[in-house]
N, C-alpha and C positions, 0 to 999 in steps of 0.2 A: 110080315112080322119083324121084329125089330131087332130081335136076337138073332135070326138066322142071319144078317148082315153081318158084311165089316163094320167096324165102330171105328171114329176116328182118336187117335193118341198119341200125342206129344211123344218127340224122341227120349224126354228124360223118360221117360216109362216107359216106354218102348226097349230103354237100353237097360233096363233096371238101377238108372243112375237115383234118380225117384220116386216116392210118393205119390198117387192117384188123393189128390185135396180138392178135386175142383172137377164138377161134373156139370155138364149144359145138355139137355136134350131137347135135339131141335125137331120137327118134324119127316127128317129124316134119320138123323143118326143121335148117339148118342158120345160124346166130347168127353174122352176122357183126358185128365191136364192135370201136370204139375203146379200150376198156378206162374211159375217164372218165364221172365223173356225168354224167346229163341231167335235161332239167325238161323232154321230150315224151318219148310212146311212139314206138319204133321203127317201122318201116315192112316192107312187103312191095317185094322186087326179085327182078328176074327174076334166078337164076345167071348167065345170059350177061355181064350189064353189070356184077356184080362182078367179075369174069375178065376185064373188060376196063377194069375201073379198076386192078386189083393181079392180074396172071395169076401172081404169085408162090404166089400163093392154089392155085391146082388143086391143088399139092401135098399140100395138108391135107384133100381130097374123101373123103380112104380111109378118116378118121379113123371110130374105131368110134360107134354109135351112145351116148349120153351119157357123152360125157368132154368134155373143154376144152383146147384149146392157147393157148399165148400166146409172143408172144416180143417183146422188148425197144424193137425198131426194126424197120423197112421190110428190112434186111439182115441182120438176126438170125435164129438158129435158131429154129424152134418146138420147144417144151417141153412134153408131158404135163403137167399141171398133178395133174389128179384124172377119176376115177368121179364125173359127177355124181349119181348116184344110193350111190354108198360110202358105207358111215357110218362115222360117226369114230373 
């Protein structure tokens, strides 16, 4: 089950410098991303403690395995982006 895992997530989130705008769930985890460059790899977090930095977040759990949401701002919709695996 997918919850009971680490999720991976960007340090700006990670350090609470950031916004959770940008989610990908691959077939194993779920990406949670500020959407901005970095210069380190991302990290492993428990589901719990992103849910409880942005519980706005649960809502995007259903998303299907590789696609991508994103949205704007902390109060913005999420938007279907793509198929990560679609080709073009």
């Amino acid at each position: 089950m997918i919850g009971s895992k680490k999720q991976i997530c960007c340090s700006h989130i990670l350090n609470k410098e950031r916004d959770i705008l940008l989610v990908v769930r691959t077939e194993e985890y779920f990406q949670f991303l500020c959407g901005e460059a970095h210069d380190d790899e991302p990290e492993l977090i428990d589901l719990n403690e992103i849910l409880a930095y942005d519980p706005s977040i649960e809502h995007v759990l259903e998303l299907k395995e590789n696609h991508l949401i994103e949205r704007e701002s902390i109060d913005g919709l999420w938007i279907l982006r793509y198929d990560i695996h679609a080709e073009d």
